[in-house]
C-alpha positions, 0 to 999 in steps of 0.5 A: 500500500502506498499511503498518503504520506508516501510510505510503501508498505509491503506484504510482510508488513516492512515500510519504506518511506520516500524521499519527496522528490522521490519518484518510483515506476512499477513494472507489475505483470499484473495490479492483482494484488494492488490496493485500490489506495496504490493503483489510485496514487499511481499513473499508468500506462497498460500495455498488452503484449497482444497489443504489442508483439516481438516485432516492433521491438525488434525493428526498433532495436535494429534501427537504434543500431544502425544509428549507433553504426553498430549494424549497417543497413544490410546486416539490420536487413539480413536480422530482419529476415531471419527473425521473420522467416522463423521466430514466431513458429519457433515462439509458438512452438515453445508456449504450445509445446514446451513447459518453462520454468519461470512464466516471461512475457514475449517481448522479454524473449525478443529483448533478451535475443536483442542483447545476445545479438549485441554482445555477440556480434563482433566491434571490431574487424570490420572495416567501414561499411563492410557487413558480416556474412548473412551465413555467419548472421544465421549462426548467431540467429540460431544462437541468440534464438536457442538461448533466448527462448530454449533457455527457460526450458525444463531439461526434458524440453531441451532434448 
């Protein structure tokens, strides 16, 4: 509960009061067990992940990166299609077919795949405007995908 005096109290009874110019965002999956007080002093924005899927995430991550010079237009193109051409069957295999140990909403699958692609894809060694190979990015697509999604599996799913 967050009364008016801009103390938090938790569920196991701990209070923590805010500084004034304190500000704090909530990041719930869901406001089931929020007071009507709390939801009542808090702003919110509902974002359904039906409402908004990998895709824009993805593209957005993209463009940020061929801004930043990270990717060039072909290698964002190239992602682009390989993530097109199968993440969504493989998606949809996983939430129909596997069992996961911990419940993620999609768009955490599509992040996480973003900052595997990041940190894999190499700064250095390519020259200016020079684009990696679509085959290596394939490799790093079936990577990024296998430890984003298949990373949650339960051991028998893995196989």
């Amino acid at each position: 509960v967050l009364d008016d005096n801009k103390t938090l109290t938790l569920a196991n009874g701990d209070r923590i009061p805010m500084a004034p110019d304190c500000k704090i965002i909530f990041e719930p999956d869901n406001v089931d067990n929020a007071s009507p007080a709390t939801v009542s002093r808090n702003g919110m924005v509902f974002m359904s992940s039906s409402a908004l899927d990998w895709r824009p995430i993805l593209q957005g991550w993209l463009l940020r990166k061929v801004r930043q010079k990270f990717l060039t237009h072909l290698e964002s193109d190239n992602l682009n299609d390989l993530f097109d051409s199968s993440y969504l069957k493989i998606y949809q295999f996983f939430t129909t077919n596997c069992e996961s140990k911990m419940a993620l909403l999609e768009c955490n699958f599509i992040n996480q795949a973003c900052k595997l692609l990041e940190g894999l894809i190499p700064l250095s060694g390519k020259e200016e405007n020079q684009s990696l190979e679509r085959k290596y990015l394939e490799h790093l697509y079936i990577f990024v995908v296998m430890w984003s999604i298949g990373a949650l599996l339960e051991l028998d799913d893995r196989a």
